[in-house]
C-alpha positions as CSV (number, residue, x, y, z in Angstrom):
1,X,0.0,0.0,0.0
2,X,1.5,3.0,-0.6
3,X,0.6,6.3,1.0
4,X,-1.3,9.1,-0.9
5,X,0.4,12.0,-2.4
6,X,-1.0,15.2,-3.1
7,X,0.6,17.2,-5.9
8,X,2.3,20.6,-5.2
9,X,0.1,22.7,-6.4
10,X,-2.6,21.6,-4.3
11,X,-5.1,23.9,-2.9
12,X,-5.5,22.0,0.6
13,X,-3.5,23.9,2.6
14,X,-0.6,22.2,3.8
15,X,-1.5,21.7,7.4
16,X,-4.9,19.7,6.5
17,X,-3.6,17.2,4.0
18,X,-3.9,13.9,5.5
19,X,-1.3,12.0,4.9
20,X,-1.4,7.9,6.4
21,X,1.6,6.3,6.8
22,X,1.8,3.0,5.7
23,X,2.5,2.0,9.8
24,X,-0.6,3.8,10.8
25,X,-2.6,2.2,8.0
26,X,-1.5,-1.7,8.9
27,X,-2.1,-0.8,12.5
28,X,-5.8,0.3,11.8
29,X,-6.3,-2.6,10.2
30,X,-4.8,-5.3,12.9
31,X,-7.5,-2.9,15.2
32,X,-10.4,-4.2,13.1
33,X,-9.3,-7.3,13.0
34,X,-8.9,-7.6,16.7
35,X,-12.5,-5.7,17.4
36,X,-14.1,-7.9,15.0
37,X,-12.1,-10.9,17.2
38,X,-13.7,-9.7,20.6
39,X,-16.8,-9.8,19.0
40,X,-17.0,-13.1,17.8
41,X,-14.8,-14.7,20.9
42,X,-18.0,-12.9,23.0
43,X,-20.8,-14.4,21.1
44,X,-19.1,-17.8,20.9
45,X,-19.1,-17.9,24.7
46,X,-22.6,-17.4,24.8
47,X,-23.6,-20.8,26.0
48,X,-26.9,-22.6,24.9
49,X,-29.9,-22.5,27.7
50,X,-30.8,-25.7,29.6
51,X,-30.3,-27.1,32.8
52,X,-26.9,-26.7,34.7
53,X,-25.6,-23.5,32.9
54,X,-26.2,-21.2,35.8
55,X,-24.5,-24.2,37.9
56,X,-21.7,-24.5,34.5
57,X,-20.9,-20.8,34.9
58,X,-21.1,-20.6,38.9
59,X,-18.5,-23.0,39.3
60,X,-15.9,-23.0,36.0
61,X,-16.1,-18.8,34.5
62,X,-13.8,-18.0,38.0
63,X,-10.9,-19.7,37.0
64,X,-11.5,-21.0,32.7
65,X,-12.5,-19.0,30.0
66,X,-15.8,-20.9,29.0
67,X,-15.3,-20.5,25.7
68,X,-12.0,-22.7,25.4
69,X,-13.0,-24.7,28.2
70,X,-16.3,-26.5,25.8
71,X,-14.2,-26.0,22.6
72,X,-13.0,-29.6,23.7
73,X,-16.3,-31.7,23.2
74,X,-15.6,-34.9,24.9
75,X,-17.7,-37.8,24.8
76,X,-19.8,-38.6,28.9
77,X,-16.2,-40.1,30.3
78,X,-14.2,-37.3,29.0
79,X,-16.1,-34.6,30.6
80,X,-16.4,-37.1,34.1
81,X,-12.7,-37.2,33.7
82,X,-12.3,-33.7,33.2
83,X,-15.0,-32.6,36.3
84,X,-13.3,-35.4,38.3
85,X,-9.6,-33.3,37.8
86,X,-11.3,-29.9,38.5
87,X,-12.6,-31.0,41.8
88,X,-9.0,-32.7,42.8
89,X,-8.2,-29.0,42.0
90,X,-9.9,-27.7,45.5
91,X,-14.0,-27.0,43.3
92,X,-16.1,-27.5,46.3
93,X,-18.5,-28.5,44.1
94,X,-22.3,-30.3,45.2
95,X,-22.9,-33.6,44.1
96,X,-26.7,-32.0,42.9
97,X,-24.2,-29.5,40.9
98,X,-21.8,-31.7,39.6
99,X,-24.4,-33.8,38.0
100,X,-26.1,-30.7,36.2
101,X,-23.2,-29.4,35.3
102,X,-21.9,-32.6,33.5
103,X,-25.7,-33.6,32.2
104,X,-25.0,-30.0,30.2
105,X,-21.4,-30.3,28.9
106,X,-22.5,-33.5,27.4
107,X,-25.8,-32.4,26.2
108,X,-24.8,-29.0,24.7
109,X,-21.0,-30.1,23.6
110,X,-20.7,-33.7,22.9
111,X,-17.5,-35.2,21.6
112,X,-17.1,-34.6,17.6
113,X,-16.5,-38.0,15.5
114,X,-12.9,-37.9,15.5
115,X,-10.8,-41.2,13.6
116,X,-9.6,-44.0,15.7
117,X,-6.1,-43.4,17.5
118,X,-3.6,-45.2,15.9
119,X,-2.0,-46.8,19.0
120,X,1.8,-46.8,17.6
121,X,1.9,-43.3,16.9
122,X,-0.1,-41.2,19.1
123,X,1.4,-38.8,21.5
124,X,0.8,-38.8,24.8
125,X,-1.9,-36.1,24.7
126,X,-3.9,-37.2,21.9
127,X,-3.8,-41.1,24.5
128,X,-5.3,-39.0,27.5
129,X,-7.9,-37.0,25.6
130,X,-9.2,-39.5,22.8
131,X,-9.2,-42.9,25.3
132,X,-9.5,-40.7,28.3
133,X,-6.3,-42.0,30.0
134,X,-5.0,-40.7,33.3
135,X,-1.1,-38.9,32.5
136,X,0.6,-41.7,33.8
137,X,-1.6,-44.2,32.2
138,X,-0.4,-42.4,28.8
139,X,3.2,-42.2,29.9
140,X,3.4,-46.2,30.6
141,X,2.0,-46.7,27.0
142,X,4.4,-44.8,25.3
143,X,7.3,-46.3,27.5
144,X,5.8,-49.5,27.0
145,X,5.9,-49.2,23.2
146,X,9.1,-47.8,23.3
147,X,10.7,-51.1,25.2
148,X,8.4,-53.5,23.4
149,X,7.9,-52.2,19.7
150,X,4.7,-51.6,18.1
151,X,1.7,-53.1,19.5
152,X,-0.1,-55.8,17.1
153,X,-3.7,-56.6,18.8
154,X,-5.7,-55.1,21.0
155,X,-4.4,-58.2,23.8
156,X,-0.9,-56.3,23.2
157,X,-1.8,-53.3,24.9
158,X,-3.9,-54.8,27.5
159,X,-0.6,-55.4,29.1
160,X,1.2,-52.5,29.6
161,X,0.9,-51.7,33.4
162,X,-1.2,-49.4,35.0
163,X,-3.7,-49.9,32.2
164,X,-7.4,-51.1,33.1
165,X,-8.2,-53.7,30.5
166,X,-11.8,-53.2,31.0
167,X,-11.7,-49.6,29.9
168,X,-9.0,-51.1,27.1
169,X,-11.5,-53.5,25.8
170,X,-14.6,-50.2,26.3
171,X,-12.8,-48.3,23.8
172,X,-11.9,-50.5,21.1
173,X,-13.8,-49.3,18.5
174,X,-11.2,-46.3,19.3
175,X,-8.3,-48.2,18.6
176,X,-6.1,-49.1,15.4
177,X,-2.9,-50.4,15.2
């Protein structure tokens, strides 16, 4: 973009041409961009009515921005997990609240259809938030894989340690190899 230039023999006077440095002109711009971003970051937190969003914002807006904290959409365990962690945090949370509070999550931001996790290469995240796995659980896959090789069956990594094969054998329709 380059700035305007008014010819000499102009007949604004020279103290009221406007002239707009290229600086000032990128710098308006990044200030619509970011109003237009505060706007759309405030309507995306406005969370759907229902039961448990008084309860939702009561007990989480102190300490998460809503927004990000539902951008997750997890599936009934993942939020349990995730409400579970929260209250090992120090929420002082009723049981009356805790159940309207996770009846809404999973009603109003249920976990999207994501693929299967591939088992030999997932990160440790990606095991804790698409198989719900505690850290450590994660950890002793990946160190388990890493002394063992690849996994080959769902059997294979029904015996790393610290793993529940119940919960294992719940998500296998999660799981590919």
């Amino acid at each position: 973009m380059t700035r305007p230039r008014f010819p000499r023999n102009s007949k604004i006077p020279i103290g009221r041409r406007i002239r707009i440095s290229h600086k000032m002109a990128v710098m308006a711009q990044h200030v619509g961009l970011l109003a237009w971003a505060c706007l759309f970051a405030a309507a995306a937190q406005e969370l759907p009515d229902g039961a448990g969003r008084a309860e939702l914002e009561k007990w989480c807006r102190n300490c998460h921005d809503l927004g990000k904290s539902v951008s997750v959409r997890q599936d009934r365990d993942g939020w349990t997990l995730t409400m579970t962690k929260m209250a090992g945090y120090g929420m002082k949370i009723t049981d009356q609240d805790y159940s309207l509070v996770l009846d809404y999550l999973v009603k109003n931001y249920p976990a999207e259809d994501l693929p299967p996790v591939n088992v030999n290469k997932a990160t440790a995240i990606e095991l804790e938030s698409r198989l719900g796995l505690k850290r450590s659980q994660a950890a002793s896959v990946l160190a388990y894989r890493a002394k063992n090789g690849d996994f080959k069956s769902l059997d294979d990594l029904k015996k790393v340690p610290q793993i529940d094969p119940e919960k294992i054998e719940a998500k296998k329709e999660r799981i590919t190899f």
